[in-house]
MIZAFI-94947 format. One record per residue (C-alpha): residue in one letter; x negated, y negated, z. Coordinates in steps of 0.02 Angstrom, whole numbers. Layout:
N
residu: A | u: X | v: Y | w: Z
...
***
This chain:
310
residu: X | u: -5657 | v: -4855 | w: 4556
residu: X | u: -5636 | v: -4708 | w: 4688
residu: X | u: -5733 | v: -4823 | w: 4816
residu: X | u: -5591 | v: -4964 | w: 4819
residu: X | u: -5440 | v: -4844 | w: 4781
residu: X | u: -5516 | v: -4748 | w: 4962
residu: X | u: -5575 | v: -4888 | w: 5054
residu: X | u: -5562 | v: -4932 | w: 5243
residu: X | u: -5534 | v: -5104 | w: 5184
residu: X | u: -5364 | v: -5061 | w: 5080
residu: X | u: -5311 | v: -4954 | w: 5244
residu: X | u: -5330 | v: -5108 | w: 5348
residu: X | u: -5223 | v: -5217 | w: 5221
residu: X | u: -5092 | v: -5070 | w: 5214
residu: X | u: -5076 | v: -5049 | w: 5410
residu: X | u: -5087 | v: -5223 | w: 5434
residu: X | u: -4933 | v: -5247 | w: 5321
residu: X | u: -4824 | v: -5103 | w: 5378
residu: X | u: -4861 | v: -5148 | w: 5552
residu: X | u: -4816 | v: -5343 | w: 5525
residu: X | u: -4665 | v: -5306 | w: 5435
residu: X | u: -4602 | v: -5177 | w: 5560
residu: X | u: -4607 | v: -5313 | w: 5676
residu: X | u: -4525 | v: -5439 | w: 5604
residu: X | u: -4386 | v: -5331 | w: 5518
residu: X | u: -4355 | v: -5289 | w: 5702
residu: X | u: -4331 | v: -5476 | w: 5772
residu: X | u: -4228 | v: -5529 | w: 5617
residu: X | u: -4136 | v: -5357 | w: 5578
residu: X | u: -3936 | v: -5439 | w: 5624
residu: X | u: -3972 | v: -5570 | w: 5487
residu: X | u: -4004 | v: -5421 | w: 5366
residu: X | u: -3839 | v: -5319 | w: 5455
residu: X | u: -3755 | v: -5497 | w: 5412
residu: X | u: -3824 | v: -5502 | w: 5228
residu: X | u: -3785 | v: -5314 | w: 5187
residu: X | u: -3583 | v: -5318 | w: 5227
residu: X | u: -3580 | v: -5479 | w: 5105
residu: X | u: -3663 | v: -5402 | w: 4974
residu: X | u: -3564 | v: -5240 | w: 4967
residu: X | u: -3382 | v: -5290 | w: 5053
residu: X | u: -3320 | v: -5380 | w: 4912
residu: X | u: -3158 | v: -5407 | w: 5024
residu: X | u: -3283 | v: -5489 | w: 5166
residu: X | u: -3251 | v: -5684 | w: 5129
residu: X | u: -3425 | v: -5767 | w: 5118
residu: X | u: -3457 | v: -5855 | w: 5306
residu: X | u: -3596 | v: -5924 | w: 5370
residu: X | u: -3715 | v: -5779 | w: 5445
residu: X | u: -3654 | v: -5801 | w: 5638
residu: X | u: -3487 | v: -5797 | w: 5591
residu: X | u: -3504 | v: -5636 | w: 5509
residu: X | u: -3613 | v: -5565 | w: 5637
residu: X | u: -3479 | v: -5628 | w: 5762
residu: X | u: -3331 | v: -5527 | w: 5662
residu: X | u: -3450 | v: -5370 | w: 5675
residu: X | u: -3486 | v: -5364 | w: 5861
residu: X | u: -3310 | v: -5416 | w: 5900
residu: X | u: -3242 | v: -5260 | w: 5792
residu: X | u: -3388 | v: -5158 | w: 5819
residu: X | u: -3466 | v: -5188 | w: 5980
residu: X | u: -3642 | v: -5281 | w: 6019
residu: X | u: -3762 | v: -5134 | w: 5949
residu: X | u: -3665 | v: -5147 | w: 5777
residu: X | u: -3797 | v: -5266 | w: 5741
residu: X | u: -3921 | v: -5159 | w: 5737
residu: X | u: -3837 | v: -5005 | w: 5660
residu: X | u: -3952 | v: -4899 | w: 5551
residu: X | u: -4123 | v: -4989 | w: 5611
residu: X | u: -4211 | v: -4838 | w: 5636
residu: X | u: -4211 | v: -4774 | w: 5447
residu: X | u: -4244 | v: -4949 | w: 5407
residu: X | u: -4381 | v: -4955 | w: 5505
residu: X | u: -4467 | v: -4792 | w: 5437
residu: X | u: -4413 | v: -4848 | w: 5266
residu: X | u: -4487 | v: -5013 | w: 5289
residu: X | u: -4656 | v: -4926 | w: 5350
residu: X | u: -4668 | v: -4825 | w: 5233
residu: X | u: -4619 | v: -4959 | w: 5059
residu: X | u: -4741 | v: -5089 | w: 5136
residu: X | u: -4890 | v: -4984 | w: 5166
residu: X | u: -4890 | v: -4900 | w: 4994
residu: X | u: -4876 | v: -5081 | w: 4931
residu: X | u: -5013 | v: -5166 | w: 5038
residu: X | u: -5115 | v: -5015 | w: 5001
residu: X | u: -5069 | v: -5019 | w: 4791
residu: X | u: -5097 | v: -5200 | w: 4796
residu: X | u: -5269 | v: -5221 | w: 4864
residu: X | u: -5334 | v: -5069 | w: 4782
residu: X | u: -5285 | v: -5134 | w: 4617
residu: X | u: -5330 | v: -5301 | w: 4632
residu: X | u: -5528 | v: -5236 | w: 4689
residu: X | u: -5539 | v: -5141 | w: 4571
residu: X | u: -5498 | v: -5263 | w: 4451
residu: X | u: -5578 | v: -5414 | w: 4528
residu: X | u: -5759 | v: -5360 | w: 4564
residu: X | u: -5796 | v: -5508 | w: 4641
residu: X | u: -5730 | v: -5623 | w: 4548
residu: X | u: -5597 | v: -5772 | w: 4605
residu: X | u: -5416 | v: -5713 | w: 4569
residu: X | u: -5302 | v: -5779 | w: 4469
residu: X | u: -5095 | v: -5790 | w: 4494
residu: X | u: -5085 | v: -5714 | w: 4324
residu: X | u: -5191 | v: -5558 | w: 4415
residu: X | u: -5092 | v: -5566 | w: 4560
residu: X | u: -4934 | v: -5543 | w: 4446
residu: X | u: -4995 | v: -5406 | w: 4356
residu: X | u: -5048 | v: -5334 | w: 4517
residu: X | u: -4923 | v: -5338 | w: 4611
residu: X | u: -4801 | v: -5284 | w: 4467
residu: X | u: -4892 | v: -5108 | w: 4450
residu: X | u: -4911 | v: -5101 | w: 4640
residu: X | u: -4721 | v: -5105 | w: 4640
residu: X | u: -4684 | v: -5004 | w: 4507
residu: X | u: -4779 | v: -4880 | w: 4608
residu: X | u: -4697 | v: -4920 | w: 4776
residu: X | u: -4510 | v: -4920 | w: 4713
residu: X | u: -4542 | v: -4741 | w: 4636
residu: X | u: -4613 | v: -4678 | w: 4803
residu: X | u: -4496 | v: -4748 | w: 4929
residu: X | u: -4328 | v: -4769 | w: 4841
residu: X | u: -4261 | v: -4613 | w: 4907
residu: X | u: -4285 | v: -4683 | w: 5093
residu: X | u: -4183 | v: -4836 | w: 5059
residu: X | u: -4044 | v: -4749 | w: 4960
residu: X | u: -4023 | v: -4648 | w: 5128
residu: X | u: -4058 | v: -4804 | w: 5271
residu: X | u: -3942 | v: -4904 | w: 5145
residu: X | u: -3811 | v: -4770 | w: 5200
residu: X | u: -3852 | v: -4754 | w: 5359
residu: X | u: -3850 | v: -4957 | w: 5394
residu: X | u: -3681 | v: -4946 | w: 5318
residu: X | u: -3581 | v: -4802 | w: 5391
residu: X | u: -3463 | v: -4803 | w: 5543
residu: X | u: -3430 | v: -5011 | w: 5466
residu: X | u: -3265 | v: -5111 | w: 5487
residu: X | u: -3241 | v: -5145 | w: 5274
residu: X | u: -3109 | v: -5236 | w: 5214
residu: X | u: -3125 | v: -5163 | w: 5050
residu: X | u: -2997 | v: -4994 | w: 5081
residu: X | u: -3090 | v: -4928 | w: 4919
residu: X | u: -3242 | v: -4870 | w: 5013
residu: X | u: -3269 | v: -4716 | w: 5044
residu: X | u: -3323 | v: -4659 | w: 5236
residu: X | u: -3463 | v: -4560 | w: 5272
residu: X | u: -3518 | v: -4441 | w: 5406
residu: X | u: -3706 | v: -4406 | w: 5430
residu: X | u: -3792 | v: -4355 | w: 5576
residu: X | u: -3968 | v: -4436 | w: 5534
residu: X | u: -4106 | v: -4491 | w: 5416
residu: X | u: -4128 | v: -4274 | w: 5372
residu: X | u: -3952 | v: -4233 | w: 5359
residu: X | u: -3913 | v: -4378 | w: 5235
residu: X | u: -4047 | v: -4323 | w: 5110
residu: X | u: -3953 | v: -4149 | w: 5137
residu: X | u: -3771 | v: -4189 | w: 5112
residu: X | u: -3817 | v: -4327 | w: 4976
residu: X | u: -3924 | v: -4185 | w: 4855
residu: X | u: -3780 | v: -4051 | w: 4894
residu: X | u: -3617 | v: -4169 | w: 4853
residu: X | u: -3706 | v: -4289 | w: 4723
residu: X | u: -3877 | v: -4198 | w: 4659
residu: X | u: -4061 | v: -4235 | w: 4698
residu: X | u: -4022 | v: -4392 | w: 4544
residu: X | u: -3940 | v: -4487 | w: 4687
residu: X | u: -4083 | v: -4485 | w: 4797
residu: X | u: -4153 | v: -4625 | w: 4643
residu: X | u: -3977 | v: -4738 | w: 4638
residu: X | u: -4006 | v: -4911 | w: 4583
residu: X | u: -4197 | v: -4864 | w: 4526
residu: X | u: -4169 | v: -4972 | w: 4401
residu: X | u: -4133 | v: -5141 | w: 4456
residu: X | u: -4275 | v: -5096 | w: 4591
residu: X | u: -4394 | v: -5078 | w: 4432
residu: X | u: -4313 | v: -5254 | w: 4380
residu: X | u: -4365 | v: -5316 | w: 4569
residu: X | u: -4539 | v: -5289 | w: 4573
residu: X | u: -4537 | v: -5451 | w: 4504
residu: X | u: -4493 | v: -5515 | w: 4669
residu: X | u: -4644 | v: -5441 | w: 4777
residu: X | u: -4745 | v: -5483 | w: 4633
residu: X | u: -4684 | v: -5655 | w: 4630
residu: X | u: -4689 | v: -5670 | w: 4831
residu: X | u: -4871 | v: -5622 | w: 4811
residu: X | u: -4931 | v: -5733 | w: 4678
residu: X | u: -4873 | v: -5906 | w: 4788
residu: X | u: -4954 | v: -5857 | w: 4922
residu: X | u: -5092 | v: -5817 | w: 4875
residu: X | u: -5083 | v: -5951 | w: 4745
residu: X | u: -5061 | v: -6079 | w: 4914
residu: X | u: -5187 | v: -5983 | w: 5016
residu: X | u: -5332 | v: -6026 | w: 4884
residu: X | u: -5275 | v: -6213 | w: 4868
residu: X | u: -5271 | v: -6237 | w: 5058
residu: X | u: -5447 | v: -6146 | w: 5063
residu: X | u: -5512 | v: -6247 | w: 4917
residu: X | u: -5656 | v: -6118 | w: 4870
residu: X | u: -5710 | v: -6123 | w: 5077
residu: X | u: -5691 | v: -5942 | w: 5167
residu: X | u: -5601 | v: -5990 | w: 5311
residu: X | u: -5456 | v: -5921 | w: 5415
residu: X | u: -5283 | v: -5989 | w: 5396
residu: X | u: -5197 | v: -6069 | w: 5557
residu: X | u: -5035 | v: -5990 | w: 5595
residu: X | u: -4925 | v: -6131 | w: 5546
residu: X | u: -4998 | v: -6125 | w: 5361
residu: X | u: -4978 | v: -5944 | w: 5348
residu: X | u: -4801 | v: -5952 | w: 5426
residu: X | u: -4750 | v: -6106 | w: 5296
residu: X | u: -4837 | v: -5998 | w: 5113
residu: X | u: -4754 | v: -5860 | w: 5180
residu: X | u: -4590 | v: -5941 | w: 5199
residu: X | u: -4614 | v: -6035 | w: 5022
residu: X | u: -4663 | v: -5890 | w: 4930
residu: X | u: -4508 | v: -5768 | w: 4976
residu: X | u: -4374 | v: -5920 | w: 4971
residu: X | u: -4439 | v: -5943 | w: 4790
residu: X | u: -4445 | v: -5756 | w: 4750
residu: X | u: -4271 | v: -5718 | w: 4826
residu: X | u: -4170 | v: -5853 | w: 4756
residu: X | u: -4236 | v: -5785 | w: 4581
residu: X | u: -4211 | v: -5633 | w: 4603
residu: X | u: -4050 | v: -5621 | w: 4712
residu: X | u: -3894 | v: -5551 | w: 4583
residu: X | u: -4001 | v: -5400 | w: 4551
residu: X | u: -4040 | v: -5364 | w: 4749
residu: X | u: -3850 | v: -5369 | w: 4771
residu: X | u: -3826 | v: -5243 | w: 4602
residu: X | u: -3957 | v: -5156 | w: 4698
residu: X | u: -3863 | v: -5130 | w: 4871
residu: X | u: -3710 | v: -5082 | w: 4776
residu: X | u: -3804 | v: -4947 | w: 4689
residu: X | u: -3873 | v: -4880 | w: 4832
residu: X | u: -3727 | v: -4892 | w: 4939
residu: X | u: -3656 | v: -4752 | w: 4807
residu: X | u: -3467 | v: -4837 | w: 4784
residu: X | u: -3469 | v: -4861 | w: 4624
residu: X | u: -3404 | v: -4768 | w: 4450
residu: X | u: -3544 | v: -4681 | w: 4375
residu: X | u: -3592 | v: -4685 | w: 4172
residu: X | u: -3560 | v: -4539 | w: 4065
residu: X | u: -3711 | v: -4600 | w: 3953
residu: X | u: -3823 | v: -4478 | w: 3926
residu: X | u: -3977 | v: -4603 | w: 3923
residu: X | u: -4033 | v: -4653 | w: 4093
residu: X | u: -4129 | v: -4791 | w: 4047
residu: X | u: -3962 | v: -4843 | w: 3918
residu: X | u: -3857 | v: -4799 | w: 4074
residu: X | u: -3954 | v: -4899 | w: 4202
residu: X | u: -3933 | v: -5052 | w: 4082
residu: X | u: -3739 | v: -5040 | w: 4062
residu: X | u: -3701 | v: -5019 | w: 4245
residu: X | u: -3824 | v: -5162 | w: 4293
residu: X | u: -3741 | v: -5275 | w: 4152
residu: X | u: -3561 | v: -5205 | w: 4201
residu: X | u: -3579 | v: -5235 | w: 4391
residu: X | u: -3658 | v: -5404 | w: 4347
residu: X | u: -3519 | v: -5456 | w: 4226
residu: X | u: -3389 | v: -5399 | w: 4326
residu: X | u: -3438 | v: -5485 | w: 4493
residu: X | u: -3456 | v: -5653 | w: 4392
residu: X | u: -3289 | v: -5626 | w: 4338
residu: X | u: -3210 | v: -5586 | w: 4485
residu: X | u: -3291 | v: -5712 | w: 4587
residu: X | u: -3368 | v: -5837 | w: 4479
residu: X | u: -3554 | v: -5859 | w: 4442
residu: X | u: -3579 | v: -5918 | w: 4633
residu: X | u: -3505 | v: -5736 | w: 4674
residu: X | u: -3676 | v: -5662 | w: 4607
residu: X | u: -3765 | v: -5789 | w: 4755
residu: X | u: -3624 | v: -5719 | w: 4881
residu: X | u: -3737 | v: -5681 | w: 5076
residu: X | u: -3900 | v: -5801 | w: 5000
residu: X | u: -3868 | v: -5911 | w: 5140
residu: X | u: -3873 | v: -5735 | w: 5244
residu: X | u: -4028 | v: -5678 | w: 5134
residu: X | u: -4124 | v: -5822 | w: 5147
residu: X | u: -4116 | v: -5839 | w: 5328
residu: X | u: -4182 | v: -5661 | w: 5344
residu: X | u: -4305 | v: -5638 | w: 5209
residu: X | u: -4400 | v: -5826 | w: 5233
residu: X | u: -4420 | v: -5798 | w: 5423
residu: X | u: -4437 | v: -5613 | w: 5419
residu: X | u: -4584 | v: -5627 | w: 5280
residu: X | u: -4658 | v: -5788 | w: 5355
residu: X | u: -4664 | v: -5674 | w: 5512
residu: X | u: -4732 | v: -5527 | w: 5441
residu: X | u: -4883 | v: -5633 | w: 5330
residu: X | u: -4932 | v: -5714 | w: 5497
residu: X | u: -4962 | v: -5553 | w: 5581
residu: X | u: -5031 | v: -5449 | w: 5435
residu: X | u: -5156 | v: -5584 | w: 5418
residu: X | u: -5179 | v: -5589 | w: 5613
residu: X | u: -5194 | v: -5399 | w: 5619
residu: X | u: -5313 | v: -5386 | w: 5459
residu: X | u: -5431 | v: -5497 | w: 5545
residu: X | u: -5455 | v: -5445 | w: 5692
residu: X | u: -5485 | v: -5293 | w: 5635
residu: X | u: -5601 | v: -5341 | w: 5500
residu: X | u: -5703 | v: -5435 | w: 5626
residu: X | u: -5718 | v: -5265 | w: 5749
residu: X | u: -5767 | v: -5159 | w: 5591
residu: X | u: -5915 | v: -5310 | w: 5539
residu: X | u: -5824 | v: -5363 | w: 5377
residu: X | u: -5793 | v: -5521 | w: 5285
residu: X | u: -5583 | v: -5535 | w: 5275
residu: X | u: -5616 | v: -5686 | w: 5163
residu: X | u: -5699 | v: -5612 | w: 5010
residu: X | u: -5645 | v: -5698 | w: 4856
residu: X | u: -5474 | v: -5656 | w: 4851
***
């Protein structure tokens, strides 16, 4: 067990991931700028995504784009290299050589992000803020913020709110594994069928096209509770006196739910897809084609078979 949970090989798969998504959060980051103001403006009318990103740079110059990409960035890092790492060391251990199967990729990539969320959610409450302050809302609800960096956020946010809100919107994050999970199991559910049992490396437009499949599928499933999840993080929102935090994360997932279908209809839960969509498919598709890139090169410089049965 200790030889696959401290392998080279899981390092590899873990700094091949971070590294890939880096990268392609980087190229697509304005579509995710575009995505986050829909999701937690609910006075921004729904546009298509270079219409919004044209109302930002007019109101907030041509860097507003890219506001908050450095905590992003480290955030990013950080979530997809615990998760690459969790991921592969599971499924060897649990494998021994034997084919895998999308139920074990499931499974897998459940724990692995039950794992990851309770590592990294403090770094994404924080970039989440970050991304978000110095905006042009048109919600006058919202509350401004003033922090200097990545540091002084986790400062101000444990003195004014308590080390709690460091872990806002844990709950529907727990609820999103499913989408990492799901992500995983297509694609590597469509990597074995376009293998068909022979070890061979991928060309780049089949790893680019699973990707893409695989995180259009898991995002459109999955999509009310990653806007419940911004919300939470963004911090504007009335708090539950319940005493029960796993009682309390279910009422203010359910009431934020309910009352953006009410408010908006049930289309209002899908409000910045289009936005989503655009950013997640290419941005993943992106990232899969140079983690697998990256993994095996380096793979073939260390002598080792990338194409185990996986």
């Amino acid at each position: 067990m200790a030889s696959e949970v401290f392998s080279y090989e899981s390092l590899v798969h873990a700094v091949s991931g971070a590294v890939g998504s880096v990268t392609a959060m980087t190229v697509f980051f304005p579509l995710d700028t575009a995505r986050l103001r829909l999701q937690v403006d609910d006075n921004r009318k729904a546009k298509s995504t270079p219409a919004i990103l044209a109302e930002i740079i007019k109101e907030e110059g041509l860097l507003a784009p890219y506001r908050g990409w450095f905590p992003v960035i480290c955030s990013l890092c950080c979530s997809n290299f615990v998760y690459f790492y969790c991921f592969h060391c599971l499924k060897a251990s649990w494998q021994k050589g034997k084919q895998s199967t999308p139920s074990t990729d499931l499974i897998t990539g459940i724990v692995a992000g039950v794992v990851n969320v309770l590592v990294t959610t403090p770094l994404w409450v924080v970039n989440t803020r970050l991304k978000l302050q110095g905006s042009n809302f048109r919600n006058e609800d919202i509350r401004p913020t003033n922090y200097s960096g990545i540091f002084d956020a986790f400062v101000q946010i444990i003195r004014d709110e308590g080390v709690g809100a460091l872990w806002n919107g844990t709950f529907p994050s727990l609820l999103l594994v499913l989408n990492p999970a799901i992500q995983f199991m297509i694609y590597e559910g469509l990597k074995r069928q376009l293998r068909k049992g022979v070890p061979r490396e991928l060309t780049s437009p089949e790893v680019f096209m699973i990707g893409a499949v695989a995180k259009a599928v898991a995002t459109t499933i999955t999509y009310p509770l990653q806007t419940i999840q911004s919300v939470l993080r963004f911090g504007q929102f009335n708090t539950s006196t319940e005493k029960s935090k796993l009682l309390s994360g279910l009422r203010t997932v359910k009431c934020l739910l309910l009352n953006r279908a009410r408010k908006y209809g049930m289309l209002g839960l899908f409000k910045g897809l289009e936005a989503k969509l655009l950013q997640t498919v290419l941005t993943a598709a992106l990232m899969f084609l140079l983690y697998e890139k990256i993994a095996s090169c380096t793979f073939r410089a260390m002598g080792l078979s990338h194409y185990k049965k996986r």
